[in-house]
C-alpha positions as CSV (number, residue, x, y, z in Angstrom):
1,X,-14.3,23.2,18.7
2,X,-13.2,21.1,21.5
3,X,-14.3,16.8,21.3
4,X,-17.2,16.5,24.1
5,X,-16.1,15.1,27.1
6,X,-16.3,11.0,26.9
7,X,-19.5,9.0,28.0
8,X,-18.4,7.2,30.5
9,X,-16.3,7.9,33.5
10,X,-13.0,6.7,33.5
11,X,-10.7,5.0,36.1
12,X,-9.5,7.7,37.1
13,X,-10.1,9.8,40.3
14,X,-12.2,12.4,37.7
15,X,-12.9,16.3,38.6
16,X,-16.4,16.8,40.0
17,X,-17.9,18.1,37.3
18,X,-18.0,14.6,36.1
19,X,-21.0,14.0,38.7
20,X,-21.9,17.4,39.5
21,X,-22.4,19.3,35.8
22,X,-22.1,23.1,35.8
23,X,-25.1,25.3,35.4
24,X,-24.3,25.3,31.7
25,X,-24.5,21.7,31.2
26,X,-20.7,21.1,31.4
27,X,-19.3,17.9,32.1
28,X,-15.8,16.8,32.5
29,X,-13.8,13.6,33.5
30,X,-10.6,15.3,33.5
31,X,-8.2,13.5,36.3
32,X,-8.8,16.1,39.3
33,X,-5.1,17.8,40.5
34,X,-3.6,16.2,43.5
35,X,-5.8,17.5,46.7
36,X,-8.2,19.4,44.5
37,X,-11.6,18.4,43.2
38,X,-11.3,20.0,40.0
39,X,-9.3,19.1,36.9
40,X,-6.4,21.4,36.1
41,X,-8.9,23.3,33.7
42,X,-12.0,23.7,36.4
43,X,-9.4,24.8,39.1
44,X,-9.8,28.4,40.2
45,X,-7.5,30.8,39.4
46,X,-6.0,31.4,42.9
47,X,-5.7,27.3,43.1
48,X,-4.5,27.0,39.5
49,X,-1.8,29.3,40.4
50,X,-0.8,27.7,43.6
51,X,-0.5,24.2,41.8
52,X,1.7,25.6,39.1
53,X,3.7,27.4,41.0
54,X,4.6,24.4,42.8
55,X,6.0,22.4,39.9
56,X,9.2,21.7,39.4
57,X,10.9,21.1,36.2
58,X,11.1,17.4,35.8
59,X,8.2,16.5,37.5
60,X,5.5,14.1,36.5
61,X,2.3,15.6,35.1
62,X,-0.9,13.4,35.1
63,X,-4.0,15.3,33.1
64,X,-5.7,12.5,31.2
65,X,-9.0,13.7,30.4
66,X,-8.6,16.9,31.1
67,X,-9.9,19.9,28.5
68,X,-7.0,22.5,27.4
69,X,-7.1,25.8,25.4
70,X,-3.6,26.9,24.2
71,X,-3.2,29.2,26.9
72,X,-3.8,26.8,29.6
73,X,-1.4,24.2,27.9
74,X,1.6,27.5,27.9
75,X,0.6,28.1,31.6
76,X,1.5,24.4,31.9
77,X,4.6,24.8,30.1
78,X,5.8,27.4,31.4
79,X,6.1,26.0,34.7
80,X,7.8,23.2,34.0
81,X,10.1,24.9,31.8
82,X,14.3,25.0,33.2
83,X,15.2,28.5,33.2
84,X,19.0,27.4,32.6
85,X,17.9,25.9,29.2
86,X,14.7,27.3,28.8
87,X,13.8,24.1,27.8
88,X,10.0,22.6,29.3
89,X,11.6,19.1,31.5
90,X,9.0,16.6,32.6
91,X,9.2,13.0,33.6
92,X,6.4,11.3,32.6
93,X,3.6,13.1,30.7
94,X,0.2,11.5,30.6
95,X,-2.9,13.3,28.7
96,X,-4.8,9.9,27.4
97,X,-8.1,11.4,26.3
98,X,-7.1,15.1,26.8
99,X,-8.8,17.6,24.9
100,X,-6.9,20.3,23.0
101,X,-8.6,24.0,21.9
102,X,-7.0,25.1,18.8
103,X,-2.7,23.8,18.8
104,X,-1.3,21.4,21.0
105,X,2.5,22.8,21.2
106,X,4.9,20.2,23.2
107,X,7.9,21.4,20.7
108,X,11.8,21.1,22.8
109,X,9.8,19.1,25.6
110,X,11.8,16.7,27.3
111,X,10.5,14.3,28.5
112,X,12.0,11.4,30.9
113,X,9.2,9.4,31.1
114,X,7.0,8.2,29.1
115,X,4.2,10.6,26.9
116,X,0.9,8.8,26.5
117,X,-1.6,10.7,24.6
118,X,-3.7,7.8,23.4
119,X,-7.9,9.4,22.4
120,X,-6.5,12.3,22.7
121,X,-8.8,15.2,20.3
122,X,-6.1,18.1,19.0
123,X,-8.5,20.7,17.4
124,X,-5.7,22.9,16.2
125,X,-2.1,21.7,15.2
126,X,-0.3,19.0,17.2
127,X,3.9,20.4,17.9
128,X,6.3,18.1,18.7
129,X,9.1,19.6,17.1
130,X,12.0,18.8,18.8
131,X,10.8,17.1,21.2
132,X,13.0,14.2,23.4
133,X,11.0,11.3,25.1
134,X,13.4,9.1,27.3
135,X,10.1,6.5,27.6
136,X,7.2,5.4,25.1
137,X,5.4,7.6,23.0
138,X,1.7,6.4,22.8
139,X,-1.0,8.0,20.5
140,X,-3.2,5.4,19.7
141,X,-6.6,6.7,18.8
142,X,-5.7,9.9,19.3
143,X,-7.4,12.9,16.8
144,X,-5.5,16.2,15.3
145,X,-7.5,18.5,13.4
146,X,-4.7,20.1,11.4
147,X,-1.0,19.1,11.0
148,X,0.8,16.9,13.0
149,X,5.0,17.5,13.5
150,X,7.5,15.3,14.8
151,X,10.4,17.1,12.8
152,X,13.4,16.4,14.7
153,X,11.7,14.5,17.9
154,X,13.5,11.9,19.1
155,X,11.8,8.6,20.8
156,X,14.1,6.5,23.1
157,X,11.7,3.7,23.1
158,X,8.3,2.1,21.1
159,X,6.6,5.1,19.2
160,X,2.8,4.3,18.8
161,X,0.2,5.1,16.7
162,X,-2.8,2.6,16.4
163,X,-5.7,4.0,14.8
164,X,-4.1,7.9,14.9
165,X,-6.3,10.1,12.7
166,X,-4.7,13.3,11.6
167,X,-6.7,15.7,9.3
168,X,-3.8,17.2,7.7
169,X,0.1,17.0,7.2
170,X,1.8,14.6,8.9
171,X,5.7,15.6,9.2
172,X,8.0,12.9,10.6
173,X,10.8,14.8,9.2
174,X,14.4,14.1,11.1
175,X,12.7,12.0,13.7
176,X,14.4,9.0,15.3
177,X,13.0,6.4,17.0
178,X,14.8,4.1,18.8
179,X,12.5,1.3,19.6
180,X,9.9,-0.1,17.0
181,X,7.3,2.3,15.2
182,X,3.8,1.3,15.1
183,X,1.2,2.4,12.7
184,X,-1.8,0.3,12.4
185,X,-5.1,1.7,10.8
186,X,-3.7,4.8,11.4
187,X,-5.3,8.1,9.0
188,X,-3.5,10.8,7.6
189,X,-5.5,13.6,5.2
190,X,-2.6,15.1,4.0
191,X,1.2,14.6,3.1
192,X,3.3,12.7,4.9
193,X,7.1,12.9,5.0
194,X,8.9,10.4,7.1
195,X,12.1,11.9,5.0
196,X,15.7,11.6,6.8
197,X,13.9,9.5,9.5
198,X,15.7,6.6,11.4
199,X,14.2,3.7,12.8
200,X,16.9,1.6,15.3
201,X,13.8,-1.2,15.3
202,X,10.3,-2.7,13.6
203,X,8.6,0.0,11.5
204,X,5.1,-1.5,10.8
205,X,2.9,0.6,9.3
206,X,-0.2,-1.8,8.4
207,X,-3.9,-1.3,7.2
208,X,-3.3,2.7,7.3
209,X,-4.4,5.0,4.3
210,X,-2.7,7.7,3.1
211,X,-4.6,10.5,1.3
212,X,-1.6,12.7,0.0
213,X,1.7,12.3,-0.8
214,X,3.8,9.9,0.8
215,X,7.8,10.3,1.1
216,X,10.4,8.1,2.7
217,X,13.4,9.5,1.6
218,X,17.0,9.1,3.3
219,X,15.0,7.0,5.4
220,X,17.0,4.0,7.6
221,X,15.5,1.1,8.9
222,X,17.3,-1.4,11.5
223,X,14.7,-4.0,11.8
224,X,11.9,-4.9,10.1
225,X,9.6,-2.9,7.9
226,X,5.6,-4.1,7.2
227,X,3.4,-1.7,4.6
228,X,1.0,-4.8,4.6
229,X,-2.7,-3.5,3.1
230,X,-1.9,0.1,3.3
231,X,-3.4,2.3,0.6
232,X,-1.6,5.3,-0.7
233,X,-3.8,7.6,-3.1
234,X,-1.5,9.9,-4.2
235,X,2.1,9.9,-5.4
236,X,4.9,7.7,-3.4
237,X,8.5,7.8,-3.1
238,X,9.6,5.0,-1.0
239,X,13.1,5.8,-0.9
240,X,16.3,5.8,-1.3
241,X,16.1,3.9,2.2
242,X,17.8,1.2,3.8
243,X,16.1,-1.7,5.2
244,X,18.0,-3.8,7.3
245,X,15.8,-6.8,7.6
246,X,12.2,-7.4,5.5
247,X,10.6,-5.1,4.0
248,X,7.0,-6.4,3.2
249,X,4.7,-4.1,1.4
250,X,2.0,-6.9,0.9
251,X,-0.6,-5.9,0.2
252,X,-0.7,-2.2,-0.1
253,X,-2.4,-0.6,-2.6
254,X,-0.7,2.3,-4.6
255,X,-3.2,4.5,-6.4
256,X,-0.7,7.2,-7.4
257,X,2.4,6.9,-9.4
258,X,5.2,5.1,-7.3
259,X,8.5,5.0,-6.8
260,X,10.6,2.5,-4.8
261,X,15.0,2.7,-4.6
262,X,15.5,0.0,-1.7
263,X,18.5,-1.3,-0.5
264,X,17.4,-4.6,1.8
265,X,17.7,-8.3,1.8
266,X,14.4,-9.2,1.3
267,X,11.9,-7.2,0.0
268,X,7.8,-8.9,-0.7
269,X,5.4,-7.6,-2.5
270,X,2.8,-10.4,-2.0
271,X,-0.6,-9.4,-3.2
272,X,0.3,-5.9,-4.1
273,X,-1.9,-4.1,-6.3
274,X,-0.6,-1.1,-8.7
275,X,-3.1,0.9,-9.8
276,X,-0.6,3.2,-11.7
277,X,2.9,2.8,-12.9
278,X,5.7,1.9,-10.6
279,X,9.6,2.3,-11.0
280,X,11.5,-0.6,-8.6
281,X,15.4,0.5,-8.5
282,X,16.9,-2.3,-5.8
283,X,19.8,-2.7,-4.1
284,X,20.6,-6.6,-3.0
285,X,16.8,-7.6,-2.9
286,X,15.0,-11.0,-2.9
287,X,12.2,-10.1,-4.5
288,X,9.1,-11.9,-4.1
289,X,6.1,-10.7,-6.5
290,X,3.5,-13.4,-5.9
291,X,0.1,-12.6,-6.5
292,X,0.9,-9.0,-7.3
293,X,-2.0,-7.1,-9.1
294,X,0.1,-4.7,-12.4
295,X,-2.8,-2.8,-13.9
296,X,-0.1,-0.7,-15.3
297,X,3.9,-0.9,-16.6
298,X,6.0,-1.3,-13.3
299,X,9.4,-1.7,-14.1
300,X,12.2,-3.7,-11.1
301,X,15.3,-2.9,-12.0
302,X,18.5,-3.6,-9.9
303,X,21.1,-0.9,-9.6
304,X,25.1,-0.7,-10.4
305,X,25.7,1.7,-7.6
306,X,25.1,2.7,-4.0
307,X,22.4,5.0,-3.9
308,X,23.5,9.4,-2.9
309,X,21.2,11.2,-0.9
310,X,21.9,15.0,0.2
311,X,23.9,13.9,3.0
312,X,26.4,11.4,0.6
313,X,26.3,7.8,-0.2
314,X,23.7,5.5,1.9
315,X,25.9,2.7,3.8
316,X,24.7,-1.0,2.9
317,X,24.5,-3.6,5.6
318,X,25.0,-5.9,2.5
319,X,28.0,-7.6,0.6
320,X,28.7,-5.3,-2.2
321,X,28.5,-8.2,-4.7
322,X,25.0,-9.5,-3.7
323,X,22.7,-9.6,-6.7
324,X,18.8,-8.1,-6.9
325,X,17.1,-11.4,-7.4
326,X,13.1,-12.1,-8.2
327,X,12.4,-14.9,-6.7
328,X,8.7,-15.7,-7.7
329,X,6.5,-14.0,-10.4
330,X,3.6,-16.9,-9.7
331,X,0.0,-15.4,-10.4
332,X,1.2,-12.1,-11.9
333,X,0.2,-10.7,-15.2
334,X,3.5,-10.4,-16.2
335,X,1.6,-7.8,-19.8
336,X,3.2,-5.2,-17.8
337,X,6.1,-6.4,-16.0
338,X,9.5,-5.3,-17.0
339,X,12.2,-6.7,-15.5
340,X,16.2,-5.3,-16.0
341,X,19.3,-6.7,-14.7
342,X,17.9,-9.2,-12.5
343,X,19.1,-12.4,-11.0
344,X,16.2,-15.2,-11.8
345,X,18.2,-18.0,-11.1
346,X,15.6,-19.3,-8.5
347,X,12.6,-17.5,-9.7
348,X,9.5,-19.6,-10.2
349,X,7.8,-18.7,-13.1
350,X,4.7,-21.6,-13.0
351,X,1.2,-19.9,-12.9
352,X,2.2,-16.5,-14.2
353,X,0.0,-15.2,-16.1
354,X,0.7,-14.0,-20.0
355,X,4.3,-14.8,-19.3
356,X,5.0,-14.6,-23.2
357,X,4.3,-10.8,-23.1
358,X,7.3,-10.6,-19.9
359,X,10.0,-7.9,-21.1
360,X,13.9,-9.0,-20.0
361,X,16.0,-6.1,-20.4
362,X,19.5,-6.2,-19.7
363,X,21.5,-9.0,-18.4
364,X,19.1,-11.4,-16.4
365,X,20.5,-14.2,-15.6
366,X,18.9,-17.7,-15.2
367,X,19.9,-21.3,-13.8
368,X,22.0,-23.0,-15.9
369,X,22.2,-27.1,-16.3
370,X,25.1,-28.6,-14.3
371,X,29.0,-28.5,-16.3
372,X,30.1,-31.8,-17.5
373,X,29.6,-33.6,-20.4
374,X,26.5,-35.5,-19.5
375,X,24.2,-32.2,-19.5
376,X,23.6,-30.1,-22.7
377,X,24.9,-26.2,-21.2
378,X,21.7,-24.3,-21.4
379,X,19.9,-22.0,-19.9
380,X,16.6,-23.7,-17.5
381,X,14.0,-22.7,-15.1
382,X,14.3,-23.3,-11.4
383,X,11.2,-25.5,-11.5
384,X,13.1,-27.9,-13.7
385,X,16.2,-27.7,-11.2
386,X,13.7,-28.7,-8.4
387,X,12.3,-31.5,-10.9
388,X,15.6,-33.0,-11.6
389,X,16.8,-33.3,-8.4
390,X,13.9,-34.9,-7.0
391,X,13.9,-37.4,-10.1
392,X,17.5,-38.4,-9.1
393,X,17.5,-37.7,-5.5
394,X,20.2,-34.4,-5.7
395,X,23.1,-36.5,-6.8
396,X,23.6,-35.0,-10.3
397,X,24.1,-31.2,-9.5
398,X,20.9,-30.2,-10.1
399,X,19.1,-27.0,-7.6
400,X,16.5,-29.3,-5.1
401,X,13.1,-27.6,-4.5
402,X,13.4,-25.6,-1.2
403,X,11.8,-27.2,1.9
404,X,8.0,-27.0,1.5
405,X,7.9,-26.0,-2.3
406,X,5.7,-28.5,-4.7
407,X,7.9,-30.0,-7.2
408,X,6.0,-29.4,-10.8
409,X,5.9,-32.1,-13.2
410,X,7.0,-32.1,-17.2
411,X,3.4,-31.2,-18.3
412,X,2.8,-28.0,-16.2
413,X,6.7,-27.2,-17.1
414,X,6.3,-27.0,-21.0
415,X,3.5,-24.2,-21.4
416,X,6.0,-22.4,-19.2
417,X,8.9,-22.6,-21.5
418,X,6.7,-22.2,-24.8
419,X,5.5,-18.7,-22.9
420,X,8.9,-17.5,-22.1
421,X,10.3,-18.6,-25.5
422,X,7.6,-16.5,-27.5
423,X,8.4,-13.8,-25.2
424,X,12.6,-13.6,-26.4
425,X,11.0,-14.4,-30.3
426,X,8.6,-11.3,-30.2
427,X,12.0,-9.4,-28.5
428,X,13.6,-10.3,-32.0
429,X,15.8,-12.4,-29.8
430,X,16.0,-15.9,-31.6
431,X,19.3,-16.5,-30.1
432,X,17.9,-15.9,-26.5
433,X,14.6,-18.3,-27.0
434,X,16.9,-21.4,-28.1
435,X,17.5,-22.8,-24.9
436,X,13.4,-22.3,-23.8
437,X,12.7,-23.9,-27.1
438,X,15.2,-27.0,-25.6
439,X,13.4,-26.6,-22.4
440,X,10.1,-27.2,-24.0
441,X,11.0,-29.9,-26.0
442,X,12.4,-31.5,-23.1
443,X,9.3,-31.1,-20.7
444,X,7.4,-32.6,-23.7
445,X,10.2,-35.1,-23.7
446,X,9.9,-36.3,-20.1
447,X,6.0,-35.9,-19.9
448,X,4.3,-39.9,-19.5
449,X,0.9,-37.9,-20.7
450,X,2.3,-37.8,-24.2
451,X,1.5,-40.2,-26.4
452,X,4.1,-43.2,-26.8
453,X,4.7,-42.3,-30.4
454,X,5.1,-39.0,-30.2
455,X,7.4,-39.4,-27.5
456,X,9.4,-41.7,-29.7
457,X,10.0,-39.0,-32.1
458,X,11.0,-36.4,-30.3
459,X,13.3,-38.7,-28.4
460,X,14.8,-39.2,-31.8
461,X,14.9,-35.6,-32.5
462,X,16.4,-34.9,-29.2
463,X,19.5,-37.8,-29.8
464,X,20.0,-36.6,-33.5
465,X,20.4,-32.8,-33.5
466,X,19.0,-31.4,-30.0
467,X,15.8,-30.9,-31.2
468,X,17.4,-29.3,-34.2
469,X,19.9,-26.7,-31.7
470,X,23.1,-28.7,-31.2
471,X,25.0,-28.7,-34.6
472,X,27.8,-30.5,-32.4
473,X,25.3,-33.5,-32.4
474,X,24.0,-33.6,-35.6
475,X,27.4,-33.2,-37.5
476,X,28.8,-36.1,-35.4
477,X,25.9,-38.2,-36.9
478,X,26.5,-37.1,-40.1
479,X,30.2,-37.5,-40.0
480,X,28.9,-41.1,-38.4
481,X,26.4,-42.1,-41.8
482,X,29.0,-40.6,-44.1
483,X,31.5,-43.0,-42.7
484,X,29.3,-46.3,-42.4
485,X,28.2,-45.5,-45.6
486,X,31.8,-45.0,-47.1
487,X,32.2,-48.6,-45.6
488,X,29.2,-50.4,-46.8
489,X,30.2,-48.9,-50.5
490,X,33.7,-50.3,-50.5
491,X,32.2,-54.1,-48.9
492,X,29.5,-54.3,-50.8
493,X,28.6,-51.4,-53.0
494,X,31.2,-50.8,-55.5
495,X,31.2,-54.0,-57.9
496,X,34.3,-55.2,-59.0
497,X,36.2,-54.5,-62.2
498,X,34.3,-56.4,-64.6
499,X,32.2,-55.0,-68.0
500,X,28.7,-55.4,-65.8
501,X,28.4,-54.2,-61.9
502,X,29.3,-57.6,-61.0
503,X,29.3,-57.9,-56.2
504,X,32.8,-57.8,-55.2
505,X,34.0,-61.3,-54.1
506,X,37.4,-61.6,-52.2
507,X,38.4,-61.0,-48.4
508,X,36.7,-57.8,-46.9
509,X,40.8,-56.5,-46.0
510,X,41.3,-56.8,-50.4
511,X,38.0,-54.5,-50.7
512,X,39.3,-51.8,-48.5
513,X,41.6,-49.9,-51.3
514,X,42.5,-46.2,-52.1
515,X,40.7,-46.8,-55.2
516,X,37.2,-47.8,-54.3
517,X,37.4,-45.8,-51.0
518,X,38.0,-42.9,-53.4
519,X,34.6,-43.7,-55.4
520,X,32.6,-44.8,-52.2
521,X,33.3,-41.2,-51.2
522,X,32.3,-39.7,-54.1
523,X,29.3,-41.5,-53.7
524,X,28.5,-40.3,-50.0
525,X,29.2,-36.5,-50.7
526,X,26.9,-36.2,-54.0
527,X,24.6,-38.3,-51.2
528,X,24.8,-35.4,-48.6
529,X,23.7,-33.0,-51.2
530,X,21.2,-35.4,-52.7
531,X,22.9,-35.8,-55.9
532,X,23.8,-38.8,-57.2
533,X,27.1,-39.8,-58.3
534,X,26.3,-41.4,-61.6
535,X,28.7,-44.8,-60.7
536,X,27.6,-48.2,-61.7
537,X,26.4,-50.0,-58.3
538,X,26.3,-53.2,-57.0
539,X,22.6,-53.9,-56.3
540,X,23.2,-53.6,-52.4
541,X,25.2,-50.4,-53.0
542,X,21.9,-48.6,-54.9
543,X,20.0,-49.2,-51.3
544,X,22.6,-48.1,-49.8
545,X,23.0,-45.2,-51.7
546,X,19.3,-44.7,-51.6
547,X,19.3,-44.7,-47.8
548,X,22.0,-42.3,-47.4
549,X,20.5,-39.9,-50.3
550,X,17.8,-39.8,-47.5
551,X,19.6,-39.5,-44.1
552,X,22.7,-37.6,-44.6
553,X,20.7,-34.8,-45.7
554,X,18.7,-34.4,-43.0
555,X,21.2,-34.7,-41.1
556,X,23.1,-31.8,-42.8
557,X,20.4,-29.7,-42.6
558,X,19.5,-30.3,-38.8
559,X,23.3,-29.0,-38.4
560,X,22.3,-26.0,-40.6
561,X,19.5,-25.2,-38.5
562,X,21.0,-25.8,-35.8
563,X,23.7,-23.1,-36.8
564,X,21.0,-20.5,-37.8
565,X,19.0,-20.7,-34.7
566,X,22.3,-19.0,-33.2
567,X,22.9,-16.6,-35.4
568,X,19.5,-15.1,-36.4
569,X,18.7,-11.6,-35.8
């Protein structure tokens, strides 16, 4: 059933029955034909005929307002259609607020001009199948009743659909639009398949719902591409596409199982909510996950290869060696986040939430502490690159913050570490939570809320061992006390030759001999392994021995653990 005719009179010159209602109670404000009173619809039949039988294919056609049934729109087709091509030609094609009986057909139209259908009601089916429009395509507020095509149609400039509502199927299969793609609040009841699509500018489809399935497959995207608070309720396949700027789908809300195979710069998913699981495969991404809502397992992995479509392998606007990198995982609850073979090397993990439950699969690599001798090589987070570098003002190789980013201190840094170390330890990975367990220690290290004391001793731990990872460090102090001790012994320790342990006497250069260096070093290594060594001692050569029955061990068995914590299953 045909829309009733709109309230109020528009600004148009309007047919009469607009002022004048038929005996049945009809009004219309459909735009009145060129030196007629009537709208095309309200003409007479003799005048209806002389009109159309004066158009020319090619010519504009102005019927905003006006009420069609599908014969009426052929009779208006046919007239304008090229009988070389048999093909309808127009120039520009206006029917804002035009009312359509049953289906609207304007499939293999072309169009010059510009086609503005915006309020337009479509009872039936809406065609555009095939359809060229040299101009811009408007539908804003426009209404279809059944399924809406745009296979094949081809849009030379902006395509627009601001608050479109269409009933069922919406079928965008094949089209191309040149200019940028607008679809804001816009309604669809059905599917919709934007599949082998190609968008030359901005695709921005924002605070639109989709009721059925939603495909972009083999889709391209030159500019820009904005999903920002859409809701899709059904299943989604974004993809494989190519995005060559940002594609945002902040935001959006994906009720249905997902899938996403990108290949774009940067990709954001600010404020995303998954209601059901989601499978990321990225080609060359940034992406940004901040505030995202995971009520189930989504899963970002990055992919080895280009992505193959039916028509053969998509083309990347990319550097082939440009990594999928997360940048930001900040206010996520990261239970059911999986990431695999990601880049996180500037990734800012502060204020996720259950970070120790996180799932690294893969190869994902982190930022590393700058070469040289004066850094321990481990693995860090960027939020201790950005802390670094603003401690020494960016001298020292360390990552600074990027411009506008809050540099975290110590204490929010080690809960951060302790999370993401837990998270390698449950993986069975003790190898892999090492360096976070450095990290942490560090942060702990570093933090002026600690008390004085405790800071002391972990200080110590840190210089003595590396907090009980760097066998390098704790062997050299052990190779350090074994030697000092060796040299005390042969000074002082050792008594000379004498029925009692009588002190040595005599210049130190006499005391340092094969022979007492020989049972100074017996001495040490029964020390090491806490044994004693059952020699007669000098008085000052017992403490000594004492003191090194204490240290050396520890020392030993920091190197030991030190050792196992890199070789634990």
């Amino acid at each position: 059933m045909i829309a009733d005719a709109p309230a109020s009179p528009p600004d148009w010159p309007y047919c009469r029955l607009g002022d004048d209602p038929s005996p049945d109670g009809v009004r219309c404000f459909g735009r009145r034909v060129d030196g007629y009173a009537e709208c095309l619809a309200h003409l007479s039949d003799a005048d209806r005929g002389a009109y159309l039988a004066a158009l020319r294919p090619g010519a504009d056609v102005d019927h905003r307002g006006t009420p069609f049934t599908e014969e009426l729109l052929g009779q208006l087709t046919d007239a304008l259609t090229d009988p070389s091509t048999d093909e309808p030609r127009v120039g520009n094609a206006e029917f804002d607020r035009a009312r359509f009986s049953g289906d609207a057909h304007f499939d293999g139209m072309r169009i010059s001009g510009d086609l503005s259908m915006p309020e337009a009601v479509v009872t039936g089916h809406l065609w555009l199948y095939g359809t060229e429009v040299g101009g811009e395509a408007r539908f804003d507020d426009a209404e279809v009743g059944g399924h809406a095509w745009f296979v094949n149609a081809k849009f030379a400039a902006d395509a627009d659909f601001h608050r479109t509502r269409i009933d069922g199927d919406a079928l965008f299969y094949g089209m191309v639009v040149s200019g940028d793609t607008t679809l804001v609040a816009a309604q669809v009841g059905g599917d919709t398949w934007f599949d082998g699509a190609q968008f030359d500018g901005r695709l921005w489809i924002t605070a639109s719902t989709f009721t059925g399935t939603c495909s972009l497959s083999a889709v391209r995207i030159g500019g820009n591409a904005l999903f920002d608070s859409t809701v899709f309720e059904q299943t989604v396949q974004f993809g494989p596409l190519v995005c060559e700027g940002r594609l945002d789908v902040s935001g959006a809300v994906f009720q249905g199982v997902s899938t996403i195979e990108a290949v774009t710069g940067d990709l954001r998913f600010v404020r995303t909510r998954w209601a059901s699981t989601a499978a990321l495969r990225l080609r060359h991404a940034a992406v940004d996950l901040s505030d995202a809502v995971l009520e189930f397992p989504v899963s970002i992995a990055a992919r080895s290869r280009p992505f193959v479509t039916d028509h053969g392998e998509l083309d990347e606007p990319f550097p082939a060696d440009a990594p999928v990198r997360v940048v930001s995982t900040r206010g996520v609850d990261a239970a059911h986040l999986v990431l695999t073979d990601v880049d996180l090397t500037d990734c800012l993990f502060a204020g996720t939430v259950h970070l120790d439950q996180l799932r690294l699969e893969g190869r994902c690599k982190l930022p590393t502490a700058p070469a040289g001798l004066r850094w321990t090589p481990r693995r860090t987070l960027a939020e201790e690159q950005h802390w670094r570098a603003a401690r020494s003002g960016g001298t020292d190789g360390w990552t600074p913050a990027p411009e506008g980013e809050t540099v975290l201190e110590p204490a929010v840094l080690a809960p951060v570490y302790r999370q993401l170390r837990k998270a390698f330890e449950d993986a069975k990975d003790e190898p892999g939570a090492a360096d976070f367990y450095y990290g942490e220690m560090e942060m702990r290290r570093h933090d002026r809320g600690t008390p004085r004391a405790e800071r002391a001793l972990v200080a110590a731990y840190w210089a003595l061992s590396g907090y009980g990872l760097r066998a390098s460090r704790a062997l050299g102090w052990l190779f350090a006390a074994m030697a000092a001790t060796v040299l005390a012994l042969m000074l002082w320790g050792v008594p000379k030759e004498t029925p009692g342990p009588a002190n040595p006497d005599g210049p130190y250069a006499e005391r340092l001999t094969s022979e007492r260096f020989e049972k100074s070093l017996r001495v040490v290594i029964n020390s090491v392994v806490f044994r004693s060594a059952g020699q007669d001692l000098t008085t000052t050569g017992t403490y000594v021995e004492m003191t090194s029955r204490i240290a050396e061990p520890i020392l030993l068995g920091l190197a030991v653990l030190a050792v196992r914590g890199r070789v634990k299953r």
